[in-house]
DOVOZA-774467 format. One line per 2 residues: their letters; for each residue x, y, z of N, C-alpha, C, CB. Coordinates in steps of 0.2 Angstrom, whole numbers, plus 5000, padded with zeros to 4 digits. Glycine has a CB too. Example, Ala and Ser with C-alpha at 12.3 -4.5 7.8 and 13.67 -1.06 7.14 Angstrom:
! residues 2
as = 5066:4972:5039:5062:4978:5039:5066:4984:5039:5057:4978:5045 | 5064:4989:5035:5068:4995:5036:5064:5000:5039:5070:4997:5029
***
This chain:
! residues 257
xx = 4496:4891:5630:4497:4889:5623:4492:4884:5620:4504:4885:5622 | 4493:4885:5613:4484:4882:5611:4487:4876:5609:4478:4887:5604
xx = 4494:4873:5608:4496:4869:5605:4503:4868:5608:4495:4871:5598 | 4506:4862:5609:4512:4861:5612:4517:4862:5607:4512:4855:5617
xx = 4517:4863:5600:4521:4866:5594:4524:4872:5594:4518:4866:5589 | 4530:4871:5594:4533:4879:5594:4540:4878:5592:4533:4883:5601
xx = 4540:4883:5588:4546:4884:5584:4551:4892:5587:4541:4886:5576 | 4558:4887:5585:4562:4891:5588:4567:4896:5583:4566:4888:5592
xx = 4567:4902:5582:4571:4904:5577:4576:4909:5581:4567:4908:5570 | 4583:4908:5576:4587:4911:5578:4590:4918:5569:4593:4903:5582
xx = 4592:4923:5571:4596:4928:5566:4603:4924:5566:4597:4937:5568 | 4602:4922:5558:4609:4920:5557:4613:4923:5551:4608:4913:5555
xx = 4616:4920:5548:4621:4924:5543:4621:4931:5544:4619:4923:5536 | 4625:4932:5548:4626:4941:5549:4634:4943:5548:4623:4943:5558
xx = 4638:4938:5547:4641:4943:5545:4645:4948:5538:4644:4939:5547 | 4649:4949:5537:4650:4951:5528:4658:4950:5529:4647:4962:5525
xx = 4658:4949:5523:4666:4947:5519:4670:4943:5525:4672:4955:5516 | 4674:4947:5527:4677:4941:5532:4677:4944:5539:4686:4939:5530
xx = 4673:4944:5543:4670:4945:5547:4663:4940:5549:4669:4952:5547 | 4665:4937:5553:4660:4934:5556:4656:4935:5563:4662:4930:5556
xx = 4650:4934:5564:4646:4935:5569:4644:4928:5572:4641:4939:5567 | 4644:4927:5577:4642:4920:5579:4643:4914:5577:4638:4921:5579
xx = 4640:4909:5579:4642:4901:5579:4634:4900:5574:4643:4897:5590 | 4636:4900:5567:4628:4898:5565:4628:4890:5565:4626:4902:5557
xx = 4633:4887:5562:4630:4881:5561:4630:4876:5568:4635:4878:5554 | 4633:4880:5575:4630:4876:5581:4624:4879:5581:4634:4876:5588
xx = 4622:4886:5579:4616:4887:5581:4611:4883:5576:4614:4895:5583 | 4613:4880:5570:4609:4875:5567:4607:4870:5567:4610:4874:5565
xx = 4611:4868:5572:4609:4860:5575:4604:4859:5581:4615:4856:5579 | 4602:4868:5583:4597:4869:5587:4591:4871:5585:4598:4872:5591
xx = 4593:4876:5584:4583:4881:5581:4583:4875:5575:4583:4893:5575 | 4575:4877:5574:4569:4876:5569:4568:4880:5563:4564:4876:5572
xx = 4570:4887:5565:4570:4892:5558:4577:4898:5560:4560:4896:5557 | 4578:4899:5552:4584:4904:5553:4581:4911:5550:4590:4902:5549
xx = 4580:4915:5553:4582:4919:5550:4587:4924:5547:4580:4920:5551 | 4587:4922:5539:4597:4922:5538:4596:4932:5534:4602:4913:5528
xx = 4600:4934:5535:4601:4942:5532:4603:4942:5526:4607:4947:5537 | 4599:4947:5523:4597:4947:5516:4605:4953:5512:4587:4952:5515
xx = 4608:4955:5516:4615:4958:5513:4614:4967:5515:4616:4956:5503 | 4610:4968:5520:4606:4977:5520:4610:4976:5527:4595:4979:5520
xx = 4608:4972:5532:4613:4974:5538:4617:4969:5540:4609:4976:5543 | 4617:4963:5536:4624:4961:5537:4622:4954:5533:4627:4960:5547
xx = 4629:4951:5532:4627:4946:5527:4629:4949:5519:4619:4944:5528 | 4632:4945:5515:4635:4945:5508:4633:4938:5504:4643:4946:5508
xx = 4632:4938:5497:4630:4934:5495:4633:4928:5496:4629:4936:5492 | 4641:4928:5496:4643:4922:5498:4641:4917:5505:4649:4925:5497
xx = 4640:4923:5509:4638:4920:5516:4631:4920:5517:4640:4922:5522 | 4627:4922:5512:4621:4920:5512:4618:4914:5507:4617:4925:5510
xx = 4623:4910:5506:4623:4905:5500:4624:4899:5504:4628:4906:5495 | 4628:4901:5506:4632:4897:5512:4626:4895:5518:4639:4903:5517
xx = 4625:4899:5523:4620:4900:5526:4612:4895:5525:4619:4907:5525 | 4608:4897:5518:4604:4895:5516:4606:4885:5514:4603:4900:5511
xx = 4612:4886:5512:4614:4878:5509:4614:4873:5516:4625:4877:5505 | 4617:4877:5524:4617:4873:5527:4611:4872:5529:4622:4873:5531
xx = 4608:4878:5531:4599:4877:5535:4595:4872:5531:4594:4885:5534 | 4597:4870:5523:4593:4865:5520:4596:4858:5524:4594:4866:5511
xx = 4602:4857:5522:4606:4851:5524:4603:4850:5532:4614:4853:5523 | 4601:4855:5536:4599:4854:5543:4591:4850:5543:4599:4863:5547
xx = 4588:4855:5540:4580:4854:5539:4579:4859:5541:4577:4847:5542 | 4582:4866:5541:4580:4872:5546:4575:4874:5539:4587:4879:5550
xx = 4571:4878:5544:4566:4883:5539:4571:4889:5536:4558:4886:5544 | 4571:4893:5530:4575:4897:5528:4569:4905:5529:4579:4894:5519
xx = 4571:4910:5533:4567:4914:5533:4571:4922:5531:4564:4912:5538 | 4567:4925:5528:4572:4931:5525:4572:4937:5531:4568:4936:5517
xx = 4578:4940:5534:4577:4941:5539:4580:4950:5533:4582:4936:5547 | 4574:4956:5531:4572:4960:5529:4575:4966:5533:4566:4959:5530
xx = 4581:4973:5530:4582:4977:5535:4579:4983:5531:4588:4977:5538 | 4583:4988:5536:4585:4994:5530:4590:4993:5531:4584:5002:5530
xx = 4592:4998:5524:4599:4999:5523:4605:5001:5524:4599:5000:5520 | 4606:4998:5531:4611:5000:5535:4617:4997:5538:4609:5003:5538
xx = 4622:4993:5532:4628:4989:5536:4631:4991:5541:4633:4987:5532 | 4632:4999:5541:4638:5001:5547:4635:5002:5552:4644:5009:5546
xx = 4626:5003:5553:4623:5004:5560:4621:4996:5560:4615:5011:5561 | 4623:4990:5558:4619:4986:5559:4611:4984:5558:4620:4986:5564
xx = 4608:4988:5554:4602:4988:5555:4597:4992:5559:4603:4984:5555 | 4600:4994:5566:4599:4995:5570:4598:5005:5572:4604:4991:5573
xx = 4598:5006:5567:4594:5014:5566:4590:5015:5560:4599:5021:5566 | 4583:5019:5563:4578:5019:5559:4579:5026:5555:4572:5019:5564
xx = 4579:5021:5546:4577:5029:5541:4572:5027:5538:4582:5031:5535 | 4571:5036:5539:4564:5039:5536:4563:5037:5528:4565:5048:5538
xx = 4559:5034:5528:4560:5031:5520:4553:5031:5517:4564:5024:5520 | 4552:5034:5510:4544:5032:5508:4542:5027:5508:4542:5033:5503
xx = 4536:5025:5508:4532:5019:5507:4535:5015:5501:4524:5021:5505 | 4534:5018:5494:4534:5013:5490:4543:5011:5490:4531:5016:5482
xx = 4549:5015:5492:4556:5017:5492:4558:5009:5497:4557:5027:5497 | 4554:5009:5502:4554:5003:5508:4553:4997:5505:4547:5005:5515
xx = 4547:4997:5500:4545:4992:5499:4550:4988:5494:4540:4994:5497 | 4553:4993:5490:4556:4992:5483:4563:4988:5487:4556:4999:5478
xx = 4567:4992:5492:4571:4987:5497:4569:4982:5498:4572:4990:5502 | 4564:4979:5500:4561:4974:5504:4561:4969:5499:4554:4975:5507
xx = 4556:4971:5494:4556:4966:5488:4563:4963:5486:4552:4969:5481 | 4568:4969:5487:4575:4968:5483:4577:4962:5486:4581:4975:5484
xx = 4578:4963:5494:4582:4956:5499:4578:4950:5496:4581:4957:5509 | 4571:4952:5497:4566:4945:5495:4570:4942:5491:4560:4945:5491
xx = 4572:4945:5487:4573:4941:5480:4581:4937:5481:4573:4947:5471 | 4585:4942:5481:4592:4940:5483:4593:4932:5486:4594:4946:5489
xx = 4588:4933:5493:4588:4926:5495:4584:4922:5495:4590:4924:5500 | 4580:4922:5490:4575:4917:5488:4578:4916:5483:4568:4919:5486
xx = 4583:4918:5479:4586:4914:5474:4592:4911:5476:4587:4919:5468 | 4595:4913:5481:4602:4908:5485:4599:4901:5488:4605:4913:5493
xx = 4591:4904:5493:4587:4897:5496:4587:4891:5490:4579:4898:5498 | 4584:4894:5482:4582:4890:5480:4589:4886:5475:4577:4893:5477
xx = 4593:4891:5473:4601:4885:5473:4603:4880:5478:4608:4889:5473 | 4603:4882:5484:4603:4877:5490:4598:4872:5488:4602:4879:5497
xx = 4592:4870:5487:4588:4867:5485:4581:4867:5489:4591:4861:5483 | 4581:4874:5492:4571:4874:5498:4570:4881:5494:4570:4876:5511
xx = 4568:4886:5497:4566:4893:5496:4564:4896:5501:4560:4894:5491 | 4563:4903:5502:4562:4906:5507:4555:4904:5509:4564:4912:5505
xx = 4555:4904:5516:4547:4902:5520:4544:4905:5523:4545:4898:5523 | 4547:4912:5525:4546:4915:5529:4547:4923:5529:4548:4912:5534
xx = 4545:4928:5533:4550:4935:5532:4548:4938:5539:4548:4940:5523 | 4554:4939:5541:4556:4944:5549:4559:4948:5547:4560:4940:5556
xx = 4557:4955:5547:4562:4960:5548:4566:4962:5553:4561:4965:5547 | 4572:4966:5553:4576:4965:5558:4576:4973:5560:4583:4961:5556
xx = 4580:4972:5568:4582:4977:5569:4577:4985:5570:4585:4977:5564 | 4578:4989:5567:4574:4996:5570:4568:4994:5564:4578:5005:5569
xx = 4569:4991:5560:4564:4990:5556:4558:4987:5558:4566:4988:5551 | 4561:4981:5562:4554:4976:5566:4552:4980:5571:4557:4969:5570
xx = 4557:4984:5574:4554:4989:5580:4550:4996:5579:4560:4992:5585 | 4550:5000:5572:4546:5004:5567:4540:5001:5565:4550:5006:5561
xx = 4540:4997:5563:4533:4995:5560:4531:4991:5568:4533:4989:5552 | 4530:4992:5574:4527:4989:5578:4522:4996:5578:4531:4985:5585
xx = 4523:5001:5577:4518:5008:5578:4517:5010:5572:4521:5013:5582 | 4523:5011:5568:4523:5016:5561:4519:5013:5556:4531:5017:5557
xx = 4511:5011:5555:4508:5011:5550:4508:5012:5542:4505:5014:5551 | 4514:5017:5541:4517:5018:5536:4522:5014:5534:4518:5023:5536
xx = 4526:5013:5536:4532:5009:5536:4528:4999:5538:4540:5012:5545 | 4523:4999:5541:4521:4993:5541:4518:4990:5536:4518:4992:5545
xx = 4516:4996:5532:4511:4995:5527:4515:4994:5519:4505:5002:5527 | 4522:4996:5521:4528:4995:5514:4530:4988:5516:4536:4999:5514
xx = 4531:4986:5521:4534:4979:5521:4528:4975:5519:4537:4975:5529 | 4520:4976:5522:4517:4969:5520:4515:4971:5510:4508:4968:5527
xx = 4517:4978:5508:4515:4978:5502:4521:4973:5498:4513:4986:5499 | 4527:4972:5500:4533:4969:5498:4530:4962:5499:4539:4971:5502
xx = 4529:4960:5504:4528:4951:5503:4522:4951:5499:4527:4947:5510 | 4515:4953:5500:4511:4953:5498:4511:4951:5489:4508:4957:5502
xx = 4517:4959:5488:4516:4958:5478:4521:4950:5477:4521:4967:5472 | 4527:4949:5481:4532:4944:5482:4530:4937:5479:4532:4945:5490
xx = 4525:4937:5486:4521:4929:5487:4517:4930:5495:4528:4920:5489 | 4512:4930:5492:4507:4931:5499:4504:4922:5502:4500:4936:5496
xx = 4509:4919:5500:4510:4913:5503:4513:4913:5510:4512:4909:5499 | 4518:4919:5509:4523:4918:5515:4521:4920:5520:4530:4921:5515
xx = 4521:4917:5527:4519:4919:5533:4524:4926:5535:4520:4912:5538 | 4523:4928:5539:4528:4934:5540:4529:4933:5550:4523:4942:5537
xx = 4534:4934:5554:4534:4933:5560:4536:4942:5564:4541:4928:5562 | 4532:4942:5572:4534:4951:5573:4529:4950:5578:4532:4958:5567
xx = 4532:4956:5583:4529:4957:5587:4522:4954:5589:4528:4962:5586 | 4518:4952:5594:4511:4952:5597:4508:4958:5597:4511:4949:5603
xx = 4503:4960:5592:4499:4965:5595:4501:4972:5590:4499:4965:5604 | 4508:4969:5587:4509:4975:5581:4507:4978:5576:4511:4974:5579
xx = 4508:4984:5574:4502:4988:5568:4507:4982:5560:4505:5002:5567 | 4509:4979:5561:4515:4975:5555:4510:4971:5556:4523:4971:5557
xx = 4510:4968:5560:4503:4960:5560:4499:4959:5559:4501:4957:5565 | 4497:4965:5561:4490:4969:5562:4486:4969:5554:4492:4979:5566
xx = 4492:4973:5551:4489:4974:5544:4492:4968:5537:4491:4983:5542 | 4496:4964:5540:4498:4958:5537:4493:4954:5539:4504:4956:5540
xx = 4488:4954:5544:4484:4947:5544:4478:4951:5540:4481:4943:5553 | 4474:4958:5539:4472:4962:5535:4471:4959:5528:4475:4967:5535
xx = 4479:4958:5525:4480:4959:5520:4478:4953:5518:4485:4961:5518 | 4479:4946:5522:4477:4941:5521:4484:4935:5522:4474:4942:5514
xx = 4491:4937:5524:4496:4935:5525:4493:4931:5531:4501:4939:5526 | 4499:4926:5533:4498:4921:5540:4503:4927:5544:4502:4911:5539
xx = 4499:4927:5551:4503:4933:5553:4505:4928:5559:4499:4941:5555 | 4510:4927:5562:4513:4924:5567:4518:4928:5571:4517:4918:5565
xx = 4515:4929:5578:4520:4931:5585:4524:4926:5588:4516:4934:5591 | 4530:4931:5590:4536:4928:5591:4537:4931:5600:4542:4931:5585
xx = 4539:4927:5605:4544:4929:5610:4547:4930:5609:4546:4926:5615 | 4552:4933:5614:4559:4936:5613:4562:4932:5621:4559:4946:5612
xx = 4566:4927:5619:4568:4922:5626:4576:4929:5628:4571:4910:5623 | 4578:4930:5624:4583:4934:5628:4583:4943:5628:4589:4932:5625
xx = 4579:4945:5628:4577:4954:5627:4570:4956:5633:4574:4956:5617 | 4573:4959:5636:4568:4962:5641:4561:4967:5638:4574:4967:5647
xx = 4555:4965:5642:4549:4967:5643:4547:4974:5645:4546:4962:5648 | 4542:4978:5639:4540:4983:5645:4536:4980:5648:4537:4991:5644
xx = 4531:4986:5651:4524:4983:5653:4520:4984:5648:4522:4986:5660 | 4519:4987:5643:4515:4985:5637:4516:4980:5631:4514:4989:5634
xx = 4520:4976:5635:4524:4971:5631:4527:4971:5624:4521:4967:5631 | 4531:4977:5623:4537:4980:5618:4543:4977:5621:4537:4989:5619
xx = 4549:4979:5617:4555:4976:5619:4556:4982:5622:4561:4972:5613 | 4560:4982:5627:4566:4988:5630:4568:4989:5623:4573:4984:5636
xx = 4572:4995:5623:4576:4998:5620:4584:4994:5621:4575:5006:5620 | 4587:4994:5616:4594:4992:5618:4599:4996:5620:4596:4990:5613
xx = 4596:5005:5618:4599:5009:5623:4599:5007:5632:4595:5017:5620 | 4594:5004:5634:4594:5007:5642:4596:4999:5644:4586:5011:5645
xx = 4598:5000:5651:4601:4992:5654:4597:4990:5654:4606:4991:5661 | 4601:4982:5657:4594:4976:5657:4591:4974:5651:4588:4978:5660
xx = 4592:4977:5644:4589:4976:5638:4587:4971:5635:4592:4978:5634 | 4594:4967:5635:4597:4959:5633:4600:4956:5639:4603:4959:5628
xx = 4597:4951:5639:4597:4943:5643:4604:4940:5642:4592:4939:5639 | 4606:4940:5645:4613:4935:5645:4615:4931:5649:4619:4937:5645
xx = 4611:4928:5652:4611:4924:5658:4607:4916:5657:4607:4929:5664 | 4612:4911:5652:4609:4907:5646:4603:4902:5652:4616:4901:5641
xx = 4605:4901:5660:4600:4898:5664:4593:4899:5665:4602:4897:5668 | 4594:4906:5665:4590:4910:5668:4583:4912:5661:4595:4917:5670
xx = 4589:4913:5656:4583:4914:5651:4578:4908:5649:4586:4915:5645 | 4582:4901:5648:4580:4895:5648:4576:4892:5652:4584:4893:5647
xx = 4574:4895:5658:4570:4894:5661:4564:4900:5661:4573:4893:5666 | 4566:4907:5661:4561:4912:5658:4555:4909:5653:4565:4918:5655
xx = 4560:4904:5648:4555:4901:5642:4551:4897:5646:4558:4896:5635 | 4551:4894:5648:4550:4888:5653:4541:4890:5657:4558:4888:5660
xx = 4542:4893:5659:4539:4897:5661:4531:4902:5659:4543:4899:5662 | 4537:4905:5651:4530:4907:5647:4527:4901:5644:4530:4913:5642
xx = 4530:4897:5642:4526:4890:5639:4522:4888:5643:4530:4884:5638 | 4523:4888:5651:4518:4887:5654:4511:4890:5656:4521:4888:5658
xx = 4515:4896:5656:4510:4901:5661:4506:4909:5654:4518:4906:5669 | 4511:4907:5648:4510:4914:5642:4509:4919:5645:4504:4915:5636
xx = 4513:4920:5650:4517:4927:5653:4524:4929:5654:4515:4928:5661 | 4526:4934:5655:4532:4937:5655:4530:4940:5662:4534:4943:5649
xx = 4537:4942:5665:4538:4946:5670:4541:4953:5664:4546:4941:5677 | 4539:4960:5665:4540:4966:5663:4548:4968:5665:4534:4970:5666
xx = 4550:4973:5662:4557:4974:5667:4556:4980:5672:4566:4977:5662 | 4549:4983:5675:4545:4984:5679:4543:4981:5686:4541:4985:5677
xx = 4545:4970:5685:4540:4966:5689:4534:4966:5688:4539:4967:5694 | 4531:4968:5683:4523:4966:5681:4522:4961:5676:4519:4972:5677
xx = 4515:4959:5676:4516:4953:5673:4511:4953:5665:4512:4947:5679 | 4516:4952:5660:4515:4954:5651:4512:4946:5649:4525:4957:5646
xx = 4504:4947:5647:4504:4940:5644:4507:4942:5636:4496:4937:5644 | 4510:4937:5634:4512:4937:5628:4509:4929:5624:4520:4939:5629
xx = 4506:4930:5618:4504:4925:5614:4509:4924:5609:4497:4927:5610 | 4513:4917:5608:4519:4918:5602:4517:4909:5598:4531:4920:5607
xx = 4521:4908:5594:4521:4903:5591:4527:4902:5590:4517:4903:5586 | 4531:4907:5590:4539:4905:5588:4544:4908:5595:4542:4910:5579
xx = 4550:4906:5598:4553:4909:5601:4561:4911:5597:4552:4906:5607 | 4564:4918:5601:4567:4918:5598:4574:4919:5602:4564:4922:5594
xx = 4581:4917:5600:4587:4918:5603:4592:4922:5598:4589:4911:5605 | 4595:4926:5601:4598:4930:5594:4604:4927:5593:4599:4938:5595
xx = 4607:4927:5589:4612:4922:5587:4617:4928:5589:4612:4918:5580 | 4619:4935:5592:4623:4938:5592:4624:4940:5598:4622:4940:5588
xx = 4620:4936:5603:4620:4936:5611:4625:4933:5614:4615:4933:5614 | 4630:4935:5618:4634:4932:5620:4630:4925:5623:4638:4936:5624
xx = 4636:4919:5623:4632:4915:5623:4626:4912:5623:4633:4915:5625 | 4627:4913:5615:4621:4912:5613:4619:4904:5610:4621:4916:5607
xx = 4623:4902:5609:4623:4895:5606:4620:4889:5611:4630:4894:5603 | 4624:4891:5620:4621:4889:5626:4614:4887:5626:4621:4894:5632
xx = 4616:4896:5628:4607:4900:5627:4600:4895:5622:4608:4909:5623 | 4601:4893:5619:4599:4889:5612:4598:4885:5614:4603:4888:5607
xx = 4602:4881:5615:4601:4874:5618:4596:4872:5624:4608:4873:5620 | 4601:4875:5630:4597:4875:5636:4589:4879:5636:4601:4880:5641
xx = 4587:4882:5630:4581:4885:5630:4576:4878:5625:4581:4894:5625 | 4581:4875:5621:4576:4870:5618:4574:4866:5623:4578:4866:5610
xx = 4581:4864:5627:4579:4858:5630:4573:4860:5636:4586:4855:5632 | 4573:4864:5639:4567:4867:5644:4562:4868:5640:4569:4874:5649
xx = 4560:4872:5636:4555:4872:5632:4553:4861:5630:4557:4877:5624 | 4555:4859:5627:4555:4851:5627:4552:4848:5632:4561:4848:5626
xx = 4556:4851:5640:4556:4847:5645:4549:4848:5648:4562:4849:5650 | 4545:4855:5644:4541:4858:5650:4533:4855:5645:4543:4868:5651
xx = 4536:4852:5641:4530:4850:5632:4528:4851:5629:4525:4848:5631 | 4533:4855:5626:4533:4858:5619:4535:4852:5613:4539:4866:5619
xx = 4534:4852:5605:4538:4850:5602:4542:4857:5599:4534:4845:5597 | 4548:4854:5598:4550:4859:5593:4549:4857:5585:4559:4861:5594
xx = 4547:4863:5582:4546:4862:5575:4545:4869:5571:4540:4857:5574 | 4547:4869:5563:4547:4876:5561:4539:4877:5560:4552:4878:5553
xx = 4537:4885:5560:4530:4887:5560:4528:4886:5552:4529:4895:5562 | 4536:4886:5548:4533:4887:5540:4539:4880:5537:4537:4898:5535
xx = 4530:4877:5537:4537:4868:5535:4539:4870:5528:4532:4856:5533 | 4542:4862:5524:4544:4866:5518:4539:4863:5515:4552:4864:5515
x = 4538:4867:5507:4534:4867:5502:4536:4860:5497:4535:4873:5499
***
């Protein structure tokens, strides 16, 4: 690590109407940046209002966590979608919670997309090239977070964005350092000790163990815990505090403005 600074973000506001997903405001008393859901795979305005008010009140960074459009798959299946079609979605969420951040009284500082969308544009050129044209017309002030070594990043630091890579403390490694699919076992991490030391470790060493046993260097600036992990809020904890223990500071990658 070039810098003992790292920022921890967790997917927050996911649920819609009265359904809820996780423990956000314990996982607010941990991470450094949220990434809260823009109302495409989960999240409503009410609880994106909500969400944004408390991450201000915390000092969390508010970041627009970007899908397609798909509440009943979670986010989590990839549609085929034109360029400008993608973009015009993208911009849409931008706005939604950049105008909820800014009632709570910060603004949006960041933008991660979620789901198959973050995992499509790690290759799809085309689909990478809608999201960074969305932030870019947006505010090309905003840093953007993704993959290490992704075609998203790739053509986001191009454009001129702040491109920033992210670990993944709880989601398993290929050996080309891609996530496992969430179809196959071993995907996701649930083992909050285990993981929290795994951080530990890359802070140390900026390697991964693969889910092969090979060894993945990975470059990140932000780590990430998903807020929808069992035991996730542990997992949070015990990962800041080992990261802390091992000399990291925790702090958001995108202070406020």
């Amino acid at each position: 690590m070039a810098s003992n600074e790292v920022d921890l973000n967790s997917d927050l506001g996911e649920g819609f109407g009265i359904w809820t997903l996780g423990d956000d405001a314990a996982l607010l008393a941990v991470v450094t940046s949220a990434n809260v859901a823009c109302g495409f795979h989960g999240g409503d305005p009410g609880i994106m209002r909500r969400t944004c008010a408390a991450a201000v009140e915390r000092g969390v960074a508010i970041g627009a966590q970007v899908s397609y459009r798909d509440l009943a798959g979670f986010g989590r299946r990839k549609i085929d979608m034109a360029r400008g079609e993608l973009t015009d979605d993208v911009l849409y969420q931008l706005g939604a919670l950049d105008g909820l951040a800014r009632v709570a009284g910060d603004r949006v500082r960041y933008v991660k997309p979620h789901g198959a969308l973050y995992n499509a544009i790690v290759d799809d050129a085309e689909q990478a090239a809608a999201v960074v044209d969305a932030v870019v017309a947006y505010d090309r002030t905003l840093p953007v977070l993704g993959l290490p070594g992704s075609e998203w990043l790739r053509q986001a630091s191009a454009a001129g964005l702040s491109a920033v890579p992210e670990f993944f403390a709880d989601r398993a490694y290929t050996p080309e350092g891609r996530l496992v699919s969430r179809r196959q076992p071993g995907a996701v991490l649930d083992d909050p000790a285990a993981v929290a030391q795994r951080c530990a470790a890359w802070l140390r060493s900026g390697t991964v163990t693969a889910i092969d046993g090979s060894t993945v260097a990975v470059e990140a600036r932000s780590v990430c815990v998903h807020g929808d992990t069992p035991g996730a809020v542990e997992m949070a904890r015990l990962v800041a505090g080992h990261l802390t223990a091992a000399g990291a500071t925790l702090a958001p990658f995108a202070g406020r403005r």
